[in-house]
N, C-alpha and C positions, 0 to 999 in steps of 0.2 A: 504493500500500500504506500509507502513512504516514498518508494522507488516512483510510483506513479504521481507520487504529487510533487516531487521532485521535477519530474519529464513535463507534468503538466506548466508549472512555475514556467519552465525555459521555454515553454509554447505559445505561454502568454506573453512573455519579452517579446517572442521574437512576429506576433503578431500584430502584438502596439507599435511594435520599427517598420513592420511592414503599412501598416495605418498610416503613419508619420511619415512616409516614402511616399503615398499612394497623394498624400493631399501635395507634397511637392512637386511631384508628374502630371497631380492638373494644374499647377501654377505653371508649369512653365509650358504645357499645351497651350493655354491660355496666351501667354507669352508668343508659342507660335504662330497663331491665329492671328492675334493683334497684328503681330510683323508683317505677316502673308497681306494682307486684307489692307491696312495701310500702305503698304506701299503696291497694292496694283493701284488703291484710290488717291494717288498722288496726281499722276496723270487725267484729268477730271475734265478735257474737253475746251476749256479756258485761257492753255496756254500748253507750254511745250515744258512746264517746270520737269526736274527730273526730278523723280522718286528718292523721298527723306533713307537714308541710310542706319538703322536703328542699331542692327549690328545685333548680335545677342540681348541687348539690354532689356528689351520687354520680358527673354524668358526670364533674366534674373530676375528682374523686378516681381515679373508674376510668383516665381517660386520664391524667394522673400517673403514677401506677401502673404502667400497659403500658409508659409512656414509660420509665420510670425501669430497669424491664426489659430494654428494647428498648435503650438507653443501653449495661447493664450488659453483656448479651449481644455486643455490639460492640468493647466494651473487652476482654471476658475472650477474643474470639476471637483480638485484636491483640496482646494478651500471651501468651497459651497455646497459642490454636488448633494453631500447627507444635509445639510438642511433643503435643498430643493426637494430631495426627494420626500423627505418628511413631511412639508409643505402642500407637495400637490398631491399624496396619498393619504394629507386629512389627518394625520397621526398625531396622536397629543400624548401628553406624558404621563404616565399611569401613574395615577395616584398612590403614596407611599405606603398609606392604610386600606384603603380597598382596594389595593393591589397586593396587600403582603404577602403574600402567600406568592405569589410569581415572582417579586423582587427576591425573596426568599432563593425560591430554584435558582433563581438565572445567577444569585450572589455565588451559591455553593457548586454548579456548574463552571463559574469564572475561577473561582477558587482552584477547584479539579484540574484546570485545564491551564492553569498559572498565569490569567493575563487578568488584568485591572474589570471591573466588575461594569459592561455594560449599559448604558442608559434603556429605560424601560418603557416603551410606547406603546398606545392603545388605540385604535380604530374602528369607530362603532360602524360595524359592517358583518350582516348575518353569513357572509361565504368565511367558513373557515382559511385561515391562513396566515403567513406569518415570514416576515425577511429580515433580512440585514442587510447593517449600510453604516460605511465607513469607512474612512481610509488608512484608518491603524486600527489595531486593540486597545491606546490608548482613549480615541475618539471614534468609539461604534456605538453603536443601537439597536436592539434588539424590539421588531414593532410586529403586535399581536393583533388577531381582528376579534372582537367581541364575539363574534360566529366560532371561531377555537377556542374562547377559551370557554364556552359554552359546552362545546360537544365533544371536548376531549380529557378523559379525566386526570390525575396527576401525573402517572407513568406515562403518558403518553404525551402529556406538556410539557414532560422532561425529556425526552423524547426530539419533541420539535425545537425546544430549547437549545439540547445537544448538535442536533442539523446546523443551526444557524450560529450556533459559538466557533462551532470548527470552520465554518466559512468564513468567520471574521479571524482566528487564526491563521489560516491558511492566505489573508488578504486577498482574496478572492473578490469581492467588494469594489475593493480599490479600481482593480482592474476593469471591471462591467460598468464604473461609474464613470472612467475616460473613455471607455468606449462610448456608453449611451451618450453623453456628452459630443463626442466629435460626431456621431450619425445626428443627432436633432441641430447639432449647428450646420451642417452639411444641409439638410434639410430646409433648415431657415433661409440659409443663403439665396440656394436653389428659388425659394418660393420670390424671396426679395427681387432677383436679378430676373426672373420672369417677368413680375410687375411693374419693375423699371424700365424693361425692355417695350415690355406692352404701351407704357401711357409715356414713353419719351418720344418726342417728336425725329421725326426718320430723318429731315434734309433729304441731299439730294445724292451723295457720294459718301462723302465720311460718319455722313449721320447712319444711313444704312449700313455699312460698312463697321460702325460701332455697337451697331443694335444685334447683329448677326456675332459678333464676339461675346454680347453678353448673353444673348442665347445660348450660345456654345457653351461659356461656364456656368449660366444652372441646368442645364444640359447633365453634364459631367458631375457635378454637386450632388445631381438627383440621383444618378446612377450610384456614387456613394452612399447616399440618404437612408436609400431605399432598397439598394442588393447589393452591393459589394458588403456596408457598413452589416447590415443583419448578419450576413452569412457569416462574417467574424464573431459578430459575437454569440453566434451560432457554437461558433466551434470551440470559444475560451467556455460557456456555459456548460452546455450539455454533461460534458464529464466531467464537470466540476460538482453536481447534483448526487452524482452518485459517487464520488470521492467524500462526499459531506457526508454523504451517509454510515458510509462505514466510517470515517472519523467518529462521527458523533456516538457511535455504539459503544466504539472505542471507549471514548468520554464516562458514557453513562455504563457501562457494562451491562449492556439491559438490549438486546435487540429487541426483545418483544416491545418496549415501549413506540417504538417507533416504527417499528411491522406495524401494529393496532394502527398507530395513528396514520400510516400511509392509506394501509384500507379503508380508514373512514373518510378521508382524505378523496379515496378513487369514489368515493358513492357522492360525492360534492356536487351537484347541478346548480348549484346559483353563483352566478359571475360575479366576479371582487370588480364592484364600482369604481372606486378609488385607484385600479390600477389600468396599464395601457400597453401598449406594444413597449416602449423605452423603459417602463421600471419594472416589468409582470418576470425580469428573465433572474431580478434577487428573490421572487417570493420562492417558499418551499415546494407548494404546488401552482405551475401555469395555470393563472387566472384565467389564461385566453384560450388556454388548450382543449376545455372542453366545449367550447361555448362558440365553436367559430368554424366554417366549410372545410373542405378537405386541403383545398390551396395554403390556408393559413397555416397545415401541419409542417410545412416544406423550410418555414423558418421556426420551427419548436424550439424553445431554447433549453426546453427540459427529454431524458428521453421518458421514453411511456411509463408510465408511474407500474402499470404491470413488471416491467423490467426489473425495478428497482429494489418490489417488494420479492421478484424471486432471488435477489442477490440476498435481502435482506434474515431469506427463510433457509439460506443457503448457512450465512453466518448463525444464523441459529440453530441450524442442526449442525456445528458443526464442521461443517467444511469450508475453505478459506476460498475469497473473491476475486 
């Protein structure tokens, strides 16, 4: 197991350098484009001028630019990201006395697993479930939906407790929260430079000429936004779910607590409100996995909860994963 979170760790490096490379190579597309398109529209009918000479400079400019983006997007996810997330999935901070009993677990869990004790959040919402989010063990959160802690009883809320400490061990977090970050700004972008494109006046050379460059980069933005950017975080999530899992058994020494709570977990039909495509890939169970046509399974960020619980029936009888 160790070996595999190991391998996992150096996959997620090397997917955030490839992320960080990918916004580079559309700046300096970008850059290409400009160069191309400006200088055939130097020549404009008016005169015999010859053609401005840019030289590489747009692509630098443009990759600079992405970079400097790309840079920024990383830092504000590292500083903000957990209270955004917090924020737009509604989560308040569970009360210290009618919470006791969970601040309880989650202290002696922190305890077990030797990292600094948690912040404790609650979200009044009847779909069981429950994530993490943070970018250390120093400054994580651990956020429950009112719907779990209803329908799951101690061993099994220890359980889900255990899932989401070993992900914040394992800073697992960290990682899905600069990704979601760089796909929603990618995204932002993309929509911005459509609309700009849209309601800016064309002219008659340069002005088209400019309109057709920034098509081309939300063009490319979107293509990040919306398929390149999932599929990565496709690929850092998915086996990190069922690496939590067995951590967390690990943790609790209790598979069964967290077998029970998976299957109650698979009988779940009502969709987590509070969550969406960009934050549904820290809960324990995909909000959106059950709730959505066949096309949506193609970016799951979780694999089939079936799976999980036979790895899980696996370590409980006994034989290793």
């Amino acid at each position: 197991m160790y070996s595999e979170i190991a391998s996992n760790k150096r996959r997620s490096v090397l997917f955030i350098g490839l992320f960080f490379v990918l916004w580079l190579a559309i700046g300096a597309v970008i850059g290409l484009l400009f160069r191309t398109f400006y200088n055939r529209a130097a020549n404009n009918g008016y005169g015999a001028a010859p053609p401005p000479h840019y030289g590489w400079t747009p692509v630098v400019v443009g990759m600079v630019i992405c970079g400097i983006l790309a840079i920024g997007g990383i830092i504000y996810s590292l500083t903000a990201g957990t209270r955004l997330v917090l924020r737009v999935s509604g989560a308040e901070p569970a009360d210290p006395i009618q919470y006791q009993r969970l601040h309880d677990l989650v202290e002696a869990l922190a305890i077990g697993d030797g990292i600094p004790k948690p912040a404790v959040y609650v979200i009044n919402d009847p779909s069981p479930n429950a994530f993490a989010t943070g970018v250390s063990p120093d400054k994580a959160a651990i956020t429950f939906t009112s719907g779990l802690l209803a329908t799951m009883n101690r061993e099994e809320l220890e359980g889900v407790a255990g899932h989401e400490m070993s992900h914040i061990k394992n800073h697992d977090i960290r990682l899905l929260l600069v990704v979601g970050t760089m796909i929603g700004m990618a995204a932002l972008l993309a929509s911005i430079l459509w609309r700009s494109a849209f309601f800016a006046g064309g002219g008659r050379d340069r002005g088209n000429q400019l309109v057709l460059v920034v098509l081309a980069a939300g063009a490319l933005l979107a293509i990040v936004g919306f398929l390149f950017g999932p599929l990565i975080r496709l690929a850092l999530s998915r086996r990190r779910e069922s690496l939590a899992d067995v951590s967390g058994v690990e943790l609790t020494r209790n598979p069964a607590g967290l077998l029970s709570a998976l299957r109650k977990l698979q009988q779940n039909d009502q969709p987590f409100k509070g969550m969406n495509h960009a934050t549904a890939a820290m809960c324990i169970d995909d909000p959106l996995q059950h709730h959505e046509t066949w096309y949506h399974h193609l970016y799951d960020t979780h694999p089939p909860i079936e799976e999980r619980i036979a790895e899980l029936e696996k370590i409980a009888s006994g034989k290793s994963v």
